[in-house]
C-alpha positions as CSV (number, residue, x, y, z in Angstrom):
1,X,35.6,21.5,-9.5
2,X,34.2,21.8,-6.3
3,X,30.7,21.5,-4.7
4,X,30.0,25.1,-5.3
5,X,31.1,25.6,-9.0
6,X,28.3,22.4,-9.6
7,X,25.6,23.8,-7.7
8,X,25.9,27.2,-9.7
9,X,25.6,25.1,-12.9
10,X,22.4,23.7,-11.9
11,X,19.3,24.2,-14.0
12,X,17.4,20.9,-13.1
13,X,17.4,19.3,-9.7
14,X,15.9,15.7,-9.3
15,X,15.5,13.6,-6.2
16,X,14.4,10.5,-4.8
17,X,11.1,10.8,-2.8
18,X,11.2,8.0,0.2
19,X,14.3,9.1,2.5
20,X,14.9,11.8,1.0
21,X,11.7,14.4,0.2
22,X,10.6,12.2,3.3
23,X,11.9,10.6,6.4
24,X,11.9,7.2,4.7
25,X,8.7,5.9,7.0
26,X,5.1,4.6,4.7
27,X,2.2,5.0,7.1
28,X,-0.5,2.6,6.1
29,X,-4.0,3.6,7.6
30,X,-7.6,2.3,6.6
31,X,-9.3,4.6,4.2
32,X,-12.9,5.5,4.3
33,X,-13.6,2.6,2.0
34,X,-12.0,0.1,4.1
35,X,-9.3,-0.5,2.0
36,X,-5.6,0.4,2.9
37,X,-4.4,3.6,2.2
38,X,-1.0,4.6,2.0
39,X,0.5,8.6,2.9
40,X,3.7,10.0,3.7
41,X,4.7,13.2,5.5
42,X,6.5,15.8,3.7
43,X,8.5,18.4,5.6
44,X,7.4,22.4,4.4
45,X,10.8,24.0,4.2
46,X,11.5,22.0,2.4
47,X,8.5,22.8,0.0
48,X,9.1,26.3,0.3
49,X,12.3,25.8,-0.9
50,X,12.2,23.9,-3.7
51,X,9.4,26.7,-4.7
52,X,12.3,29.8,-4.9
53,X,14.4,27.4,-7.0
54,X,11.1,27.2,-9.8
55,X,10.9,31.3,-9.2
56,X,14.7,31.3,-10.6
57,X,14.0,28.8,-13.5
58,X,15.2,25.8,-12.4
59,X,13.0,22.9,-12.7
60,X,12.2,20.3,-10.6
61,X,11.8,16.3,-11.1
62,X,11.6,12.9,-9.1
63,X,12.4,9.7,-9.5
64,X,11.0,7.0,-7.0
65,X,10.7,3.0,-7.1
66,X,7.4,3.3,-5.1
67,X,3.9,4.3,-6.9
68,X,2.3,6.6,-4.0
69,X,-0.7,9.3,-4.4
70,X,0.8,11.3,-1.9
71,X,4.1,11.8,-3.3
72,X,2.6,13.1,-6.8
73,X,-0.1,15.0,-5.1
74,X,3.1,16.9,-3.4
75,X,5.1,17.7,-6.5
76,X,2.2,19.0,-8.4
77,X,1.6,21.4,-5.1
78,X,5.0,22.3,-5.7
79,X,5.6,22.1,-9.3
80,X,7.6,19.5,-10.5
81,X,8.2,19.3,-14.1
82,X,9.2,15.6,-13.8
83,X,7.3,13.1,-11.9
84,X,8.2,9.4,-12.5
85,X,7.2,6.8,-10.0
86,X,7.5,2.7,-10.1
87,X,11.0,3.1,-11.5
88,X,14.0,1.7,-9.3
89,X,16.2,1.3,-12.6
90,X,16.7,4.9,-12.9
91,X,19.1,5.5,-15.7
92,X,16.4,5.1,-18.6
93,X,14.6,7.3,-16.5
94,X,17.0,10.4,-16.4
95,X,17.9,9.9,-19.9
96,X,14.5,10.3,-20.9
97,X,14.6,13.4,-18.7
98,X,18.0,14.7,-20.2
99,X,16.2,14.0,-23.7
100,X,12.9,15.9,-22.6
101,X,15.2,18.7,-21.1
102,X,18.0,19.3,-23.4
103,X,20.3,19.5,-20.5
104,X,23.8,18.4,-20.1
105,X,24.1,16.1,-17.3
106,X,26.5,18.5,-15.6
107,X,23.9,21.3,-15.5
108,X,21.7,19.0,-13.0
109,X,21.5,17.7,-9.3
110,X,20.1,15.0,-7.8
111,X,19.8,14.6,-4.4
112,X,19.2,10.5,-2.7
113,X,19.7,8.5,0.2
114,X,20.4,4.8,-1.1
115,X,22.3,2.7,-3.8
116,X,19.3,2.9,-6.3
117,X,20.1,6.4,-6.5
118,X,23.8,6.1,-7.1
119,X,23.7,5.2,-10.7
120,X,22.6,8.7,-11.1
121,X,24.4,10.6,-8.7
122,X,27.5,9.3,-11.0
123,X,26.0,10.7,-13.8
124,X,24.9,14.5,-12.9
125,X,27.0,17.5,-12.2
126,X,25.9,17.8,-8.6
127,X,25.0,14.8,-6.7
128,X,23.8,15.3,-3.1
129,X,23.4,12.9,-0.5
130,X,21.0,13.4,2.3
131,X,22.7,12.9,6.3
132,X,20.8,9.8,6.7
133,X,21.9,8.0,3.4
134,X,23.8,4.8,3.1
135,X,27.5,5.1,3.7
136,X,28.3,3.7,0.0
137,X,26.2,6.9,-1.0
138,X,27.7,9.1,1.2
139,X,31.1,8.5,-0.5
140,X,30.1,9.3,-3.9
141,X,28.2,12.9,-3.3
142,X,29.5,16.2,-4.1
143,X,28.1,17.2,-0.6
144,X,26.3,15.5,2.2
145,X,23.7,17.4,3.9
146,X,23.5,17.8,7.5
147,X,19.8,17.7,7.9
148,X,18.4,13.8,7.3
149,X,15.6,13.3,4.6
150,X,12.1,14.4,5.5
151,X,13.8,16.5,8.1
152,X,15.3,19.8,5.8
153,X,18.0,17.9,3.1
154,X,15.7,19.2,0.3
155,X,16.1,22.6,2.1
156,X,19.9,22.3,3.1
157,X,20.5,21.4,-0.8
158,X,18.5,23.8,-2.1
159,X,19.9,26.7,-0.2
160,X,23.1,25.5,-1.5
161,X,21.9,26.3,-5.6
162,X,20.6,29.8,-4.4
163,X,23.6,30.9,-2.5
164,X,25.9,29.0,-5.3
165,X,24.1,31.1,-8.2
166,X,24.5,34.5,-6.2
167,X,19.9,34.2,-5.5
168,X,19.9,33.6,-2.1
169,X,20.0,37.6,-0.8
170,X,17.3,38.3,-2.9
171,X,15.4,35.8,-1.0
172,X,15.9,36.8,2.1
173,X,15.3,40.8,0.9
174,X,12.0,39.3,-0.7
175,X,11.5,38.4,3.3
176,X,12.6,41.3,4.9
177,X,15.6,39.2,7.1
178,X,19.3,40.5,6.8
């Protein structure tokens, strides 16, 4: 089956957040209390994105080894359905998420950067690996973005589901572009 024929099964995409819905860089900065804060940049298209694939029903989730503020404060903007954090064993994790969703592996995606994210990518119908992901990750993915985490991968891979599941014109008819 080829990359294609998975993304047009997908009905739940999940992602790792650092190096992938991010560039991979923590920025540590004194908060008002003194105390360090920590925050993260998140890249809009990609946001944007991710919000056409909720319009056409398919729901979004994360799975991150780092606890962060910013990163949940992001996917509610957004509206993940899935938000787990502090977890870099991710298989209980996205069976939990299969057992919450009812989904067959093969109808989701997941999109990551390094080997924690492997064990899943070998598990889901449509693994993505981002352009700046480690070579070992590179090898397993269905597809490997061009655009580096942080920097439009979300985007790139999301683009692929649309076009894959015949939603993309609509999009850009919703926009006026042709």
């Amino acid at each position: 089956m080829d990359w294609q024929e998975r993304a047009a099964r997908v009905r739940l995409l999940l992602m790792d957040v650092d190096g992938v819905l991010t560039d991979g860089r923590l920025y540590f900065v004194p908060g008002p209390d003194g105390e360090t804060v920590e925050t993260k940049a998140f890249d809009s298209q990609d946001g944007i994105a991710l919000r056409w694939l909720t319009w056409k029903g398919i729901e979004l989730g994360l799975i991150s080894g780092r606890d962060s503020p910013a990163t949940v404060a992001r996917a509610e903007q957004i509206g993940f359905t899935y938000i787990y954090q502090g977890h870099i064993e991710k298989i209980p994790i996205l069976e939990e998420i299969l057992a919450r969703s009812g989904l067959d592996p093969s109808r989701v995606g997941f999109i990551g950067d390094d080997l924690t994210d492997a064990v899943i990518m070998r598990r889901v119908g449509f693994a993505v690996a981002t352009a700046n992901a480690r070579p070992e990750v590179k090898r397993i993915a269905h597809v490997v973005t061009e655009a580096p985490g942080g920097r439009g991968a979300v985007r790139e891979a999301a683009e692929m589901i649309l076009r894959a599941q015949g939603a993309w014109e609509e999009i850009l008819k919703k926009y006026e572009v042709d």
